[in-house]
N, CA and C of each residue as an Amber inpcrd file, in Angstrom:
protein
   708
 117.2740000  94.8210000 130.6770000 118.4140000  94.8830000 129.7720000
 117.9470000  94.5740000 128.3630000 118.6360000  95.3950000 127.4240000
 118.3690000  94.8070000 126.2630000 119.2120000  94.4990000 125.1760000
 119.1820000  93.3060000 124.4770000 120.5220000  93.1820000 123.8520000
 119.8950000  93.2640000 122.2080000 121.0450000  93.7670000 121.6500000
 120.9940000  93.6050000 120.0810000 121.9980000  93.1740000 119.6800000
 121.5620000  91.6960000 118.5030000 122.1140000  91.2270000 118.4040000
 122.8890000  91.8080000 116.8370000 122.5780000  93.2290000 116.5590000
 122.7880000  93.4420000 115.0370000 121.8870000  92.6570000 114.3140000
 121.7960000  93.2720000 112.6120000 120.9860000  92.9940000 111.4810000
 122.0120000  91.4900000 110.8220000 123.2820000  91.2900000 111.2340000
 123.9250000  90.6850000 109.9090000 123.6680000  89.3210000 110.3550000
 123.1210000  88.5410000 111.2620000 122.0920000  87.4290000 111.4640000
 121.3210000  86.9180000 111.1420000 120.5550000  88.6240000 110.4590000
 119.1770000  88.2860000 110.2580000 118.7560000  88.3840000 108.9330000
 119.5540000  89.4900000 108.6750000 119.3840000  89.7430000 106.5030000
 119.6440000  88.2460000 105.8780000 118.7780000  88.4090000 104.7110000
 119.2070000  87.2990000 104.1820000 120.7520000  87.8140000 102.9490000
 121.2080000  86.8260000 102.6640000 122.2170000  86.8130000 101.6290000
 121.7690000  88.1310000 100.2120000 122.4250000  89.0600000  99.9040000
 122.5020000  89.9030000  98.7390000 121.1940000  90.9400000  99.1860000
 120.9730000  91.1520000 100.2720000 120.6410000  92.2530000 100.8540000
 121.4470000  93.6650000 101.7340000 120.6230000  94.5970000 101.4360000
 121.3580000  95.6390000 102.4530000 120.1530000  96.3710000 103.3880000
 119.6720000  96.5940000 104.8930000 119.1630000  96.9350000 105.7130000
 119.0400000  98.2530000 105.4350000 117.7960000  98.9690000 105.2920000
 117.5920000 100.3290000 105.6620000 116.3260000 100.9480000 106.3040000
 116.7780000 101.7150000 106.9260000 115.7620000 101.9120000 107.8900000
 114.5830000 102.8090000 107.2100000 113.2080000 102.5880000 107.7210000
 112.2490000 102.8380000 107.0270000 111.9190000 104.5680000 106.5960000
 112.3600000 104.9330000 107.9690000 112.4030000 106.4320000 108.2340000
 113.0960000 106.8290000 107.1450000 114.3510000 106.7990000 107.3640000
 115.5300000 106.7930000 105.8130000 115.0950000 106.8530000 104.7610000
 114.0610000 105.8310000 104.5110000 113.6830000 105.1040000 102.5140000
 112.6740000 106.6720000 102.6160000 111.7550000 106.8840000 103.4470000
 110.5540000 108.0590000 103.5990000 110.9270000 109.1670000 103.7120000
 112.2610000 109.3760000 103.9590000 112.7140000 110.7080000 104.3470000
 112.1200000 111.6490000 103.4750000 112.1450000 113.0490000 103.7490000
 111.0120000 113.9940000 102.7690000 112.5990000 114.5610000 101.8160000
 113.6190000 114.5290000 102.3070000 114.8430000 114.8240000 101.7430000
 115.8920000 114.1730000 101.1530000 115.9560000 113.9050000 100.2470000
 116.7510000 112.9510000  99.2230000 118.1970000 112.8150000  99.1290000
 118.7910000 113.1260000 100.4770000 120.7220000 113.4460000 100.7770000
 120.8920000 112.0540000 101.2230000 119.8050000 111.1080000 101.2290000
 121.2350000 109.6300000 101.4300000 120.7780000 108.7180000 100.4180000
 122.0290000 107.8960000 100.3700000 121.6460000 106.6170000  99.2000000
 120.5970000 105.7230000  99.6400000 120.4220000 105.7430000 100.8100000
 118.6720000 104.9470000 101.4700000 117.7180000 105.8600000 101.0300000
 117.4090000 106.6620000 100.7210000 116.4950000 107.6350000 100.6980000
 115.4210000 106.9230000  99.1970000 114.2440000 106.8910000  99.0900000
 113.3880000 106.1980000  98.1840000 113.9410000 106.5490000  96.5400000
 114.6300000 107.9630000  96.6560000 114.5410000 108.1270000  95.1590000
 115.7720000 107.6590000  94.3710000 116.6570000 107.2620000  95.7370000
 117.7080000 106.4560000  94.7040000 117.6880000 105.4090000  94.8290000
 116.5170000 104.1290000  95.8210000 116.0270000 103.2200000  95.3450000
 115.7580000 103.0650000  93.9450000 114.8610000 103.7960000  93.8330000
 114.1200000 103.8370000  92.4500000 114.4730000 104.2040000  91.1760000
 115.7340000 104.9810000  91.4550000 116.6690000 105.8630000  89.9050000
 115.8530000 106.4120000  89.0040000 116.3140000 106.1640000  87.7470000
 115.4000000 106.9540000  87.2520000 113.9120000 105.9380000  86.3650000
 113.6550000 105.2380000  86.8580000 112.5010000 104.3750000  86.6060000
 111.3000000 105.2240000  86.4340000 110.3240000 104.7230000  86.0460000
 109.1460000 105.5780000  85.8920000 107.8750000 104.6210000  86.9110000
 106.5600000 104.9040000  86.2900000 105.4770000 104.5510000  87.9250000
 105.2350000 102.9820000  87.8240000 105.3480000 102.6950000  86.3730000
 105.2900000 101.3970000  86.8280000 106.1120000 100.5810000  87.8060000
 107.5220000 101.1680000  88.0210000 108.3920000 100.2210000  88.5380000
 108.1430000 100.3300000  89.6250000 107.5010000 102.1830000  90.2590000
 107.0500000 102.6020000  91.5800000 106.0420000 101.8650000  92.2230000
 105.2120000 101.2180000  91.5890000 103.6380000 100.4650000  91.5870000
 104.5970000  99.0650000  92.1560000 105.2440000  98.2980000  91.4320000
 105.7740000  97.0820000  91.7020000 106.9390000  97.1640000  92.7390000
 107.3540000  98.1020000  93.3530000 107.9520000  97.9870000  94.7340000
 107.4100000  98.1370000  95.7150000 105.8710000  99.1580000  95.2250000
 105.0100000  99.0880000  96.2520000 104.2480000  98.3340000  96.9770000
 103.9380000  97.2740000  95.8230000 103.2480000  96.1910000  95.8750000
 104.0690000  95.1570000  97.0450000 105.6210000  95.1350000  96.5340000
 106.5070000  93.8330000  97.2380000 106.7480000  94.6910000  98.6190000
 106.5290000  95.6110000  98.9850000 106.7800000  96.4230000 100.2720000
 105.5040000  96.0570000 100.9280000 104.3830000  96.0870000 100.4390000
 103.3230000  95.6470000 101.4440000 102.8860000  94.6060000 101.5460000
 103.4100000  93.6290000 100.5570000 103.1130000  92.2250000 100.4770000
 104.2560000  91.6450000 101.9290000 105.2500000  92.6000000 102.2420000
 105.9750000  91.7940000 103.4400000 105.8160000  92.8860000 104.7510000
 105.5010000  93.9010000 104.8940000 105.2030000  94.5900000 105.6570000
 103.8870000  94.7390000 106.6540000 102.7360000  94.1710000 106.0850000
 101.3290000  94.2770000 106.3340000 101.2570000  92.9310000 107.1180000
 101.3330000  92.2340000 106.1430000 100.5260000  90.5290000 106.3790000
 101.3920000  90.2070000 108.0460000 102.2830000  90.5690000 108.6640000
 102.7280000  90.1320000 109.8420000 102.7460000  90.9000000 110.8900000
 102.4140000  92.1850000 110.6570000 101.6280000  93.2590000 111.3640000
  99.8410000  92.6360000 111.9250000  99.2480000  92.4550000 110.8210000
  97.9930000  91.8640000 111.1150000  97.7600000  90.3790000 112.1590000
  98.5630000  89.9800000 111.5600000  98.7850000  87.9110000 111.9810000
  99.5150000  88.3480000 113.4140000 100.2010000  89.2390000 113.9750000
 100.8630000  89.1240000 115.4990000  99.1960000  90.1270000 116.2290000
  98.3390000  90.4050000 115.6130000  97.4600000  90.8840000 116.3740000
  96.1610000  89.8230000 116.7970000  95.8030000  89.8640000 115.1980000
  94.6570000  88.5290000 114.9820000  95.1760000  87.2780000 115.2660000
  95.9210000  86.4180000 115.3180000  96.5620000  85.2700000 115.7670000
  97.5690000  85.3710000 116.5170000  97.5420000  85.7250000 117.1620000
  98.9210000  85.7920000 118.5990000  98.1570000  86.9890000 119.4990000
  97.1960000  87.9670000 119.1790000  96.8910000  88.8360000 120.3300000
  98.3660000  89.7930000 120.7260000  99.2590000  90.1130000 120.2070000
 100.4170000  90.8750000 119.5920000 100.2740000  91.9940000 119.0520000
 100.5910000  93.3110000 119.9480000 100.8230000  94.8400000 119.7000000
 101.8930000  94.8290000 118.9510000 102.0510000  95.0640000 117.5470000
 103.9880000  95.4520000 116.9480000 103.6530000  96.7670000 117.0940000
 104.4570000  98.1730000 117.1410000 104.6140000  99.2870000 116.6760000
 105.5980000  99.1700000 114.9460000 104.6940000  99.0890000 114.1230000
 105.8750000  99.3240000 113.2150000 105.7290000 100.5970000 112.3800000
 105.7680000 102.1070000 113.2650000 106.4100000 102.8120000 112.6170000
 107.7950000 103.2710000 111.8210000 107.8560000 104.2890000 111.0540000
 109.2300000 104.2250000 110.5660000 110.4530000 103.8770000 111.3010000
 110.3360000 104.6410000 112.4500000 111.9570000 103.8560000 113.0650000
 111.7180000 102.8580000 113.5810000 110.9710000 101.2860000 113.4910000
 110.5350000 100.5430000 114.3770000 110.8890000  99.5020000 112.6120000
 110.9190000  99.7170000 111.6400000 111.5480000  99.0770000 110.4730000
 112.3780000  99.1400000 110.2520000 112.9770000  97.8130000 109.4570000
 114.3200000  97.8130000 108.5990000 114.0940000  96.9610000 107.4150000
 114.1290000  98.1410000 106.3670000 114.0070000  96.8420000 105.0730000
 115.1200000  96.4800000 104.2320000 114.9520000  95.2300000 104.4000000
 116.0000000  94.5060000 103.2690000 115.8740000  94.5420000 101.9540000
 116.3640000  95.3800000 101.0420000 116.3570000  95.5600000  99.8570000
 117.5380000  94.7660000  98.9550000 117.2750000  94.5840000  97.7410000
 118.0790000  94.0010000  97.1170000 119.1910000  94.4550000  96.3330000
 120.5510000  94.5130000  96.7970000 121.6580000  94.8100000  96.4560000
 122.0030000  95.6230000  94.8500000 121.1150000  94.7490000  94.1950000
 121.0570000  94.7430000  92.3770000 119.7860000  96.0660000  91.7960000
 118.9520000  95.4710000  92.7170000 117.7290000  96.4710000  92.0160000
 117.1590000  97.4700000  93.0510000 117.3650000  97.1410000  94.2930000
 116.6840000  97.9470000  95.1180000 115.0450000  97.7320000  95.6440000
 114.6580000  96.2970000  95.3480000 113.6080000  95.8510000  95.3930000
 113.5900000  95.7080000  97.2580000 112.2740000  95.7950000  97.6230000
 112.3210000  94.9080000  99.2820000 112.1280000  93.7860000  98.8440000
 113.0580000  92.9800000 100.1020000 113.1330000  91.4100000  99.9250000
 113.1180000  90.7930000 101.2490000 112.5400000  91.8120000 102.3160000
 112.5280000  91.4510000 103.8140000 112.3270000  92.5290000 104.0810000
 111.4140000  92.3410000 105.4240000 111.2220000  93.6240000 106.7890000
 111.7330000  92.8890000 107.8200000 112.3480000  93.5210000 108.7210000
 112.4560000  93.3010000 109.9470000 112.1330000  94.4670000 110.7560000
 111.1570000  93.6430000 112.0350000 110.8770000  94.9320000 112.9940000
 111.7700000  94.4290000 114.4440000 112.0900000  96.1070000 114.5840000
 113.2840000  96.3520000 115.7280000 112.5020000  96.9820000 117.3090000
 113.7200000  96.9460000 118.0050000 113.2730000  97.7660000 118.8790000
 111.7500000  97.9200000 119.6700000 111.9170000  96.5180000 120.4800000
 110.2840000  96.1680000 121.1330000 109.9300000  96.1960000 121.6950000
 110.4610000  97.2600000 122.6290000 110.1330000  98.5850000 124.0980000
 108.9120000  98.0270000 123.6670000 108.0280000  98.6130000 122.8440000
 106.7900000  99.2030000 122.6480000 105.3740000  97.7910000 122.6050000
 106.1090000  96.6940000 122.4620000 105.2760000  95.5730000 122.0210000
 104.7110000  95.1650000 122.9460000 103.0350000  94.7820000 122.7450000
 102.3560000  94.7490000 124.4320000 101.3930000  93.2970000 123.8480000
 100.9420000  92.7570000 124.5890000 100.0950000  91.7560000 124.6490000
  98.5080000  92.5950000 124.7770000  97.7520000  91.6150000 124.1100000
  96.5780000  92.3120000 123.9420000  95.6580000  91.5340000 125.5030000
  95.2710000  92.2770000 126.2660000  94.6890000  91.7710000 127.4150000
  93.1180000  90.9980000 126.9050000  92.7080000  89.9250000 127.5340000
  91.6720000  88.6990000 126.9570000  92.3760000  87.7560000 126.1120000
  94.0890000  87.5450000 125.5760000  94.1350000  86.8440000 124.7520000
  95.3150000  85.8400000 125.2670000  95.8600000  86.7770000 126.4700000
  97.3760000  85.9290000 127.3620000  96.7580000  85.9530000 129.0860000
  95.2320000  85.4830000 129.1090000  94.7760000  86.0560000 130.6050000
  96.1310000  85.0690000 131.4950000  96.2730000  83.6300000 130.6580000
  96.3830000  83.4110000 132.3900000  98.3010000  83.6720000 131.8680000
  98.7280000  83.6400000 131.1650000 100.1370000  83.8740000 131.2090000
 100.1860000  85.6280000 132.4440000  98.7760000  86.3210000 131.8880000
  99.4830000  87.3860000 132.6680000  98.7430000  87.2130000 134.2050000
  98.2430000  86.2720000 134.1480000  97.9950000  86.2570000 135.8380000
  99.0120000  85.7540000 136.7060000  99.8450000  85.2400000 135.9660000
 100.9300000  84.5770000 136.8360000 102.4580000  85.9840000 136.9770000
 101.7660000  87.0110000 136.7340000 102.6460000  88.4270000 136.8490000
 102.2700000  89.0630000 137.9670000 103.1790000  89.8910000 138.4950000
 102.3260000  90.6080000 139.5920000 101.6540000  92.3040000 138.4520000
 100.4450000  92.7000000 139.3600000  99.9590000  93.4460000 138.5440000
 100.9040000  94.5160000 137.9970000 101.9470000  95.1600000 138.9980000
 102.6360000  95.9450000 138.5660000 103.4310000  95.7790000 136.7670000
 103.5970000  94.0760000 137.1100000 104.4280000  93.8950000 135.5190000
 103.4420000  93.7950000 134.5320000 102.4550000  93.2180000 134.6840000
 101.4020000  92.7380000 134.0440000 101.0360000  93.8260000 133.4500000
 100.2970000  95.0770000 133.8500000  99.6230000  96.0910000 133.2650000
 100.5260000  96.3740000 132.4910000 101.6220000  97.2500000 132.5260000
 101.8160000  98.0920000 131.3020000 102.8130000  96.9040000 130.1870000
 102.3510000  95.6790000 130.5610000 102.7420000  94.9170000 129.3400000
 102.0060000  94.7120000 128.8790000 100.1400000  95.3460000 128.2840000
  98.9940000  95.2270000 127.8590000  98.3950000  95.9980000 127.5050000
  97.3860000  96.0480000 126.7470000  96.8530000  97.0920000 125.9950000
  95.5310000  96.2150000 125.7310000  94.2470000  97.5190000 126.6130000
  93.0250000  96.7370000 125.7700000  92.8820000  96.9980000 124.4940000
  92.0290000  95.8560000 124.0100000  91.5450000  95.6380000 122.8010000
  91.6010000  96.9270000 121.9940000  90.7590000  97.8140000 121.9670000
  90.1880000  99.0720000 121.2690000  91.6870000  99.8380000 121.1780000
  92.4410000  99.7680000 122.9740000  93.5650000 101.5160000 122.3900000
  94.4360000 100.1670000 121.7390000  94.9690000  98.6750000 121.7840000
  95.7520000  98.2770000 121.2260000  95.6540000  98.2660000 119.3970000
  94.2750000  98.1260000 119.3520000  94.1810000  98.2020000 117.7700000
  94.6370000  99.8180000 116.9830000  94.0630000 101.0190000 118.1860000
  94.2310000 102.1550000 117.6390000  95.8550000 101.7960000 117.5040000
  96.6760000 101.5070000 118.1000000  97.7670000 101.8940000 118.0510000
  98.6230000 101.1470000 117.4830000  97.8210000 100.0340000 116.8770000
  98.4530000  99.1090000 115.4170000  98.1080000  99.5900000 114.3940000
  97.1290000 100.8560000 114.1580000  96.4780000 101.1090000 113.0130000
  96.9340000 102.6650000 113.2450000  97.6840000 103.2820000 114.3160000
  98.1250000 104.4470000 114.0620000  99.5290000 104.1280000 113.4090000
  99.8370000 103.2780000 114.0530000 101.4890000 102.7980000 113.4600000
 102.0810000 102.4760000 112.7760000 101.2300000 101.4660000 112.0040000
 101.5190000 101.4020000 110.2320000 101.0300000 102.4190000 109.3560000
  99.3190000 102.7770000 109.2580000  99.0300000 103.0560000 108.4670000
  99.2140000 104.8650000 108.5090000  99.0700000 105.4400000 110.2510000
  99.3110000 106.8670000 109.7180000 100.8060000 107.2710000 109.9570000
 101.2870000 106.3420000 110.4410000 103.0780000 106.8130000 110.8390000
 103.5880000 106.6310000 109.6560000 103.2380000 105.2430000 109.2060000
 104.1730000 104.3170000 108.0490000 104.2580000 104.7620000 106.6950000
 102.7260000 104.1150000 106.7660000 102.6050000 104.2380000 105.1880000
 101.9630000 105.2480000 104.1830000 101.1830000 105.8970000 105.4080000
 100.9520000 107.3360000 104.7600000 102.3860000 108.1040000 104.4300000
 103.2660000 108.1680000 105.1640000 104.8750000 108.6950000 104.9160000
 105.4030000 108.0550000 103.7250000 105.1480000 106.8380000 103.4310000
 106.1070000 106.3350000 102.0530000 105.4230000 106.2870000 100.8230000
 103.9770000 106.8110000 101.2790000 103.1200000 106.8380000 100.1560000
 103.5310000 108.3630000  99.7280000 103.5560000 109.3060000 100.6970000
 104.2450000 110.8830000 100.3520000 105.2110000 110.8570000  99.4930000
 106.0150000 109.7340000 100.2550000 107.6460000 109.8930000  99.4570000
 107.1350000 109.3610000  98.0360000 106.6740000 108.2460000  97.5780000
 106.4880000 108.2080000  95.9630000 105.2090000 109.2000000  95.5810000
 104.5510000 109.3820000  96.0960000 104.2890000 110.3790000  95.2950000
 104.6120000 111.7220000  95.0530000 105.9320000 112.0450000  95.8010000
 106.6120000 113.2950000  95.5290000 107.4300000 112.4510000  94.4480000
 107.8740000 111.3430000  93.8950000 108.1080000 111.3710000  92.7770000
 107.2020000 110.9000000  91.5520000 105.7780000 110.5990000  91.6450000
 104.8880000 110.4290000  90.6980000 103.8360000 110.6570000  91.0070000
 103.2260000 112.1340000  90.8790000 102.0370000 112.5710000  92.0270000
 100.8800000 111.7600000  91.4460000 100.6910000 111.5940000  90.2130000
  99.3910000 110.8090000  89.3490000  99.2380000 109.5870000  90.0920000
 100.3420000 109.2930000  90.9590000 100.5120000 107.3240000  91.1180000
  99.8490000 107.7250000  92.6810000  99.4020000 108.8590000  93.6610000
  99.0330000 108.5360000  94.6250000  97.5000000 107.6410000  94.7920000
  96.2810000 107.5730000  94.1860000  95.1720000 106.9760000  94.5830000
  95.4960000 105.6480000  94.1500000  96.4460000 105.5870000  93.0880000
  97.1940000 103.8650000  92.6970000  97.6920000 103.0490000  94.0610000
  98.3990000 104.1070000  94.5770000  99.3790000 103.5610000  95.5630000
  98.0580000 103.2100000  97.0120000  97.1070000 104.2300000  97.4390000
  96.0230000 103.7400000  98.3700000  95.1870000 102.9950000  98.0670000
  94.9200000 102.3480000  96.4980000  94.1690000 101.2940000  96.2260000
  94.8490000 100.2300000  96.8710000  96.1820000 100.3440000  96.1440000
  97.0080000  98.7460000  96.9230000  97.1590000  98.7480000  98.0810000
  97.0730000  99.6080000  99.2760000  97.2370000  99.4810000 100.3170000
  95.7890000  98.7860000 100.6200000  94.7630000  99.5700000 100.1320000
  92.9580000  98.9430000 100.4500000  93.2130000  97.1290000  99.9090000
  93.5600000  97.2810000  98.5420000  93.6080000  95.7800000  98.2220000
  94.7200000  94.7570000  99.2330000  95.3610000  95.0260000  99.8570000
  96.2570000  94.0840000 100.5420000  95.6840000  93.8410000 102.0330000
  94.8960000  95.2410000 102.6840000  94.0050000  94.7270000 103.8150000
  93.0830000  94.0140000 103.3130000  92.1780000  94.1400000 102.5630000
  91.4290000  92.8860000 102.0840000  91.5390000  91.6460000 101.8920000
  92.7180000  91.5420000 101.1360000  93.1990000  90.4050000 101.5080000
  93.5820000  89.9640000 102.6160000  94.0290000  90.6470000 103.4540000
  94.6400000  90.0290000 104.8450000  93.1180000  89.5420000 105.6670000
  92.2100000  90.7340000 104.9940000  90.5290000  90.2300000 105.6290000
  90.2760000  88.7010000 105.7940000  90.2420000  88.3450000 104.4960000
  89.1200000  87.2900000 103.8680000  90.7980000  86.4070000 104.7630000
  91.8440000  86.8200000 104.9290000  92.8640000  85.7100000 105.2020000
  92.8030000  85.3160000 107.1390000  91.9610000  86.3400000 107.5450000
  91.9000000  86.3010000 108.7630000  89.9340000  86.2670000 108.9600000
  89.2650000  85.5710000 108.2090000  87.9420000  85.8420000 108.5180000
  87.1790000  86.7950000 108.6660000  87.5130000  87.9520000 107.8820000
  87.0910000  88.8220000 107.9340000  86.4260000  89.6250000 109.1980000
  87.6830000  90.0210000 110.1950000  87.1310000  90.3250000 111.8590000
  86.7310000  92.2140000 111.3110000  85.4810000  92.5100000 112.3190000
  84.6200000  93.8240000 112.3020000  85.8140000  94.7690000 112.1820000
  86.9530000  94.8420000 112.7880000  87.7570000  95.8720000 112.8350000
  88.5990000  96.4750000 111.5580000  88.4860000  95.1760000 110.7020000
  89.5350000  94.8520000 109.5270000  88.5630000  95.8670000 108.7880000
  87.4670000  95.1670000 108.1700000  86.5720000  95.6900000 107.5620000
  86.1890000  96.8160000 107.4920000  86.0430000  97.6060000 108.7910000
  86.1080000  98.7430000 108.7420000  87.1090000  99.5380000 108.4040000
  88.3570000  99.2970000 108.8130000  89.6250000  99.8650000 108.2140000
  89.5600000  99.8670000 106.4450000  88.9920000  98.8050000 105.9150000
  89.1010000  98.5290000 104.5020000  87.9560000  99.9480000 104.2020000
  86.6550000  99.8160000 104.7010000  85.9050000 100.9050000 104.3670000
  86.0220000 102.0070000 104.2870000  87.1450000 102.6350000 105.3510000
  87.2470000 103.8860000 105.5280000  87.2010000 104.5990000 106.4240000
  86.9090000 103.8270000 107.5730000  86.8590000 104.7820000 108.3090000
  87.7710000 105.5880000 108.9420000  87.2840000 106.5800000 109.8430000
  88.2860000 107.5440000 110.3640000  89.3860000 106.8040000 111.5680000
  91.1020000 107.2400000 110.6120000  91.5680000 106.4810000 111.4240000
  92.3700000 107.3980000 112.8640000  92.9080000 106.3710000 113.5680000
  93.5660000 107.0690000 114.6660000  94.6490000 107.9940000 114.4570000
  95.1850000 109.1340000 115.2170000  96.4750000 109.7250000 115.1120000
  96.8870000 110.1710000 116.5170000  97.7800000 109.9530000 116.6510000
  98.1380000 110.0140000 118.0470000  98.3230000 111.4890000 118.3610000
  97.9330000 111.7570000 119.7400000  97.7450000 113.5480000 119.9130000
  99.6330000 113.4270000 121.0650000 100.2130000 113.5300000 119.7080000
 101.9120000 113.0820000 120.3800000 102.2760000 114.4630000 121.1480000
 102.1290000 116.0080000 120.5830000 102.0770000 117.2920000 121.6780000
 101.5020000 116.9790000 123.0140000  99.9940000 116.6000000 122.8900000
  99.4600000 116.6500000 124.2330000 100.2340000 115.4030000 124.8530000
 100.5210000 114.2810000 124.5990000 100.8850000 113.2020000 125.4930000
 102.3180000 113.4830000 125.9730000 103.0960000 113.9830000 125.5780000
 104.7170000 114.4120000 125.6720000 104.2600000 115.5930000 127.0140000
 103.2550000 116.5830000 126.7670000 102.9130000 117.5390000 128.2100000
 102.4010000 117.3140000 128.8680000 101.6080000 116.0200000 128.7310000
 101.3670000 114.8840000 129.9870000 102.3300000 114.0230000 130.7030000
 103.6540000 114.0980000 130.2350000 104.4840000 113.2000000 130.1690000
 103.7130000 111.6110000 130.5900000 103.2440000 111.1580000 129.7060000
 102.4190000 110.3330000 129.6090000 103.5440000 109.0480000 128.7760000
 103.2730000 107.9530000 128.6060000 103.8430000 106.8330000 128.1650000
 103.0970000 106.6760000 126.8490000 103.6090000 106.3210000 125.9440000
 102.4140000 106.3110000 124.1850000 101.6350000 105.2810000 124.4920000
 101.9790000 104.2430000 126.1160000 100.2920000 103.0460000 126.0210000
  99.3450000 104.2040000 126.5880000  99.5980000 104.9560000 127.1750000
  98.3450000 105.4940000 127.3630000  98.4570000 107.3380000 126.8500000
  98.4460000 107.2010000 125.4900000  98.7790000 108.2450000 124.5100000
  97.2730000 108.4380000 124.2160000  96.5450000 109.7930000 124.0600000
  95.2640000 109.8180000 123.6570000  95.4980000 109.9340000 121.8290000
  94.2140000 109.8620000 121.1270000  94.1530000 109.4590000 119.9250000
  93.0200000 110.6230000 119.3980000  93.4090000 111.5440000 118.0780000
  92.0670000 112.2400000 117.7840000  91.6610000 111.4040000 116.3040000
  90.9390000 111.4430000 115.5220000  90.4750000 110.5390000 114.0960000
  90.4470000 111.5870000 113.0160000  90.8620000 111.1960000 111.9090000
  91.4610000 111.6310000 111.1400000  90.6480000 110.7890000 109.6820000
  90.3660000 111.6980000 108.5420000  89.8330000 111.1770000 107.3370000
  90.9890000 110.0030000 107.1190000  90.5420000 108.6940000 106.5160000
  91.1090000 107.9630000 106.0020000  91.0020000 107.8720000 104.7810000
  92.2110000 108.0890000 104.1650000  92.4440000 107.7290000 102.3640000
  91.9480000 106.2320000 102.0060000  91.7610000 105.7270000 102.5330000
  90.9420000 104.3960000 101.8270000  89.6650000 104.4620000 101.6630000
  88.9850000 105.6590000 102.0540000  87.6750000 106.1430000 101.9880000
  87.8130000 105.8460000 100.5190000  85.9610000 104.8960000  99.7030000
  86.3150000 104.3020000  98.3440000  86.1340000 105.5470000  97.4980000
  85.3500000 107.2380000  98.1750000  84.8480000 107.9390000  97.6130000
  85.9920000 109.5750000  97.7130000  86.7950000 109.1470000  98.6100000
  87.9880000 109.8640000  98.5800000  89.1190000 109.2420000  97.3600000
  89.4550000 108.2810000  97.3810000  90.1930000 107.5150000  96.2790000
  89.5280000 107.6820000  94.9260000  88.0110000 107.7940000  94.4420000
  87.6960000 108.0060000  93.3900000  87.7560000 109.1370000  93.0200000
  88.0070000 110.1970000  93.8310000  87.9540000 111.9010000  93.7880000
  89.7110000 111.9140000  93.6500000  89.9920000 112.2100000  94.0480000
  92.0320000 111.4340000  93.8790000  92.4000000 110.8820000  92.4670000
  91.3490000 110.1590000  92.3860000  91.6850000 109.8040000  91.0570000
  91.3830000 110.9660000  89.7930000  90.1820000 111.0740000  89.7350000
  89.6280000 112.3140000  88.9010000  90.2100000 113.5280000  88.9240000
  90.6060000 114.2570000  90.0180000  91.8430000 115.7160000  90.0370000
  92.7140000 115.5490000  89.3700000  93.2090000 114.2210000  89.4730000
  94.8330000 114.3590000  89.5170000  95.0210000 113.1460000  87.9540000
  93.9310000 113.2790000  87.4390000  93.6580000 112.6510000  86.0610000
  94.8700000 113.0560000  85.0860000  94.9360000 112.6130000  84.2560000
  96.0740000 112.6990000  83.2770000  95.0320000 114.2580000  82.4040000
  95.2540000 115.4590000  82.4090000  95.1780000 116.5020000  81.1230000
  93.9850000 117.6360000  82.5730000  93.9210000 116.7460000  83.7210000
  93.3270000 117.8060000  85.0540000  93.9750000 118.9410000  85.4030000
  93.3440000 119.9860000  86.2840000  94.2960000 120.6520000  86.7610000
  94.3640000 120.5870000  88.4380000  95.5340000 120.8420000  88.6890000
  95.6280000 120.3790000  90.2730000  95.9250000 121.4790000  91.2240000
C-alpha cells in the first residue's frame, strides 16, 4: 500500500510545488513551465536559479548514496520544486514517489538478511547498476532536460550552465572524500542512458534495465569547445 500524504505538510511557508517535468517541459503552455519562472530576466538571473536549483537538488542525491548506501531516482517526475511565490526562485526539492528506491547491496547486509530472499532482492541494486542508475537519473533524465529548457532561452548560457553542474559535483567530491566514482563523473566520463525501448520489450523492471554510454557534457574539452562556437560574434 501506499499512502500520500500530499505536498501541503511538507512545503515550507510562501512556496508553491512544481513538478520538475513541468519547470523542463520543451513547451511553454503552463505557468510552471521554466520560462515564466524566469519572465523576462536575462542570463544572469538564469545562472543564479541555476545555481540555487543544484545547490538543493544534487547534494542529497549524492549523501543518500555515499552515506546511507540509498538508490533515489530523481528524475523529472520523481521531483517537486518549491519555488518562491514572489520571484520564482527554488527554495526546496522534494523527492516523490519511491517505488523505485533500492538499498545498495554491501551497505544494509544484515538488515537484508533478516528478509526472505524473495523481498530482499529486488529491494537492491549492486553497486555498479545502482550508481548507473543514480547517474542516469539526475544527470541524463534531469538535468540534461533543464539545462535544454534554459538554454532554449539563452543558448550562449549552455557551457555556463555544465560548468556549474561540474563545479557542484566537485564539491560534493572533496565533501564526500573524494570516492573513484565521483571523480570520474567530474572528469567526464561516458555516462549511462537507459536503453528504455529495449527494456519495455523485455518487459523487464528499470532494476534490471540495460544501460548504453553516452558522451558526457562535463567532458573539460567538450565544455571548452561549447564555449568557443557559441562565443559571443561565432557562428553556430
Amino acid at each position: 500500500m501506499i499512502v500520500r500524504e500530499g505536498l501541503d505538510v511538507r512545503l515550507r511557508p510562501g512556496l508553491t510545488g512544481l513538478l520538475a517535468a513541468a519547470v523542463a517541459d520543451e513547451y511553454p503552455t503552463s505557468g510552471a513551465q521554466l520560462s515564466h519562472l524566469l519572465g523576462g530576466t536575462g542570463p544572469e538571473h538564469a545562472l543564479a536559479w541555476w545555481q540555487a536549483y543544484l545547490d538543493l537538488l544534487v547534494p542529497p542525491v549524492l549523501a543518500a548514496w555515499f552515506d546511507h548506501g540509498v538508490v533515489l531516482e530523481p528524475h523529472l517526475q520523481n521531483v517537486v520544486i518549491g519555488v518562491d511565490n514572489a520571484t520564482g526562485t527554488p527554495r526546496q526539492v522534494l523527492f516523490r514517489d519511491l517505488e523505485g528506491t533500492k538499498l545498495v547491496s554491501g551497505h544494509h547486509d544484515a538488515a537484508l538478511a533478516a528478509l526472505p530472499e524473495a523481498v530482499a532482492r529486488p529491494m537492491t541494486y549492486e553497486r555498479e547498476r545502482g550508481w548507473d542508475r543514480v547517474v542516469y537519473c539526475l544527470l541524463v533524465n534531469h538535468l540534461a532536460e533543464m539545462v535544454a529548457a534554459l538554454a532554449d532561452r539563452h543558448p550562449r548560457l549552455e557551457p555556463d550552465l555544465w560548468s556549474a553542474v561540474r563545479r557542484v559535483l566537485c564539491q560534493r567530491s572533496a565533501a564526500h572524500d573524494d570516492p573513484p566514482a565521483l571523480r570520474a563523473l567530474v572528469a567526464g566520463v561516458p555516462l549511462p542512458a537507459k536503453a528504455n525501448l529495449l527494456t519495455r520489450w523485455g518487459r523487464k523492471a528499470d532494476r534490471d534495465a540495460g544501460y548504453v554510454r553516452i558522451v558526457s557534457p562535463l567532458a573539460s574539452d567538450l565544455l571548452s569547445e561549447a564555449a568557443r562556437v557559441i562565443a559571443p560574434g561565432s557562428v553556430r
